[in-house]
N, C-alpha and C positions, 0 to 999 in steps of 0.2 A: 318272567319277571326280569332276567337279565336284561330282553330287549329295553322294556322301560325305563329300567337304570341307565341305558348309554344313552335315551331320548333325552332323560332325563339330563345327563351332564353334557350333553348339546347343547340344548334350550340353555343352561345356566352358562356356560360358555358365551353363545351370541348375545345373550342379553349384557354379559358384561362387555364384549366386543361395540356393543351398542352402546352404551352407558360409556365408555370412555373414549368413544370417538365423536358423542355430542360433549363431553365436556371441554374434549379438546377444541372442538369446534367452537366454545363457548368461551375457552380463555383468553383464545387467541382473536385481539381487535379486531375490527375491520378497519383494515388500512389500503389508504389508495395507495397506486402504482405507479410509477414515473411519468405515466401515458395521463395518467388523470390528475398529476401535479403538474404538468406541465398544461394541459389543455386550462384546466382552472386558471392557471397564471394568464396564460395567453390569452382567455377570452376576459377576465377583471377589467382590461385595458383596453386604449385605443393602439391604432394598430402604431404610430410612431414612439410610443409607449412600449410596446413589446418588442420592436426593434430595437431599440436601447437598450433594452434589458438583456435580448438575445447577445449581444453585443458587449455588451459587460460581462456575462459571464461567459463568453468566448475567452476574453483578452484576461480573464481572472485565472480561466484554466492555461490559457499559453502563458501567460505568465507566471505559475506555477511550476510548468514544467521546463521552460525553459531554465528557471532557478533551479532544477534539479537535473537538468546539464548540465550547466557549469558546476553546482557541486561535482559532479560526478568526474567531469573534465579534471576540477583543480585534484581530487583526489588520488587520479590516475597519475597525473603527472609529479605531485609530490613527493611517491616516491623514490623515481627515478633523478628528480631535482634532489634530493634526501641523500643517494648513493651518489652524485657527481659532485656533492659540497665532502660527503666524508672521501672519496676518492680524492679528491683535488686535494683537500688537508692531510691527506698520509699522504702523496705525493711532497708535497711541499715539505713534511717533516722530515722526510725520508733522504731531498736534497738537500736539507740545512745541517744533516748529520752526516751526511757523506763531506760536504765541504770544510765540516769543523773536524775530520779523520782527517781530511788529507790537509789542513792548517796544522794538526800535531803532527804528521809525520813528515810534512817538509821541512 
């Protein structure tokens, strides 16, 4: 009787194993893949049609990233331009108080 009880909780085991890997299978869309959105795209059209497109979204993604160069550029250098304006300004205060020391003591 033991045997049949572990058959037993087998069987109910894979069936649920079963049962929640077609639901899964079921929730989840069928969705194409980059290979079949991009074939779809490129066969709708004529082929000077898809060159242009190809083409636009080249120059969409370069120029994407190169905007996130130059971000990147200006935030590097900011804040070393950030420490040469506050350097420069305590420099500067530092000789207009040494100058106004030595106008009182001469």
């Amino acid at each position: 009787m033991l045997a049949f009880g572990d058959r037993f909780i087998a069987l109910v085991f894979a069936i649920g194993v079963l049962v929640s890997g077609v639901l899964a299978v079921l929730t989840t869309g069928a969705q194409a893949g980059p290979y079949e959105d991009a074939l779809s795209r490129f066969s709708a059209d004529s082929f000077d049609q898809t060159i242009a497109t190809v083409i636009d979204l080249v120059m969409d993604k370069a120029t994407s990233q190169a905007a996130e160069q130059v971000q990147a550029e200006d935030e590097r250098t900011a804040v070393p331009m950030a420490i040469n304006s506050a350097t420069q300004a305590a420099t500067e205060t530092a000789r207009e108080t040494a100058r106004e020391r030595e106008g009182r003591s001469a």
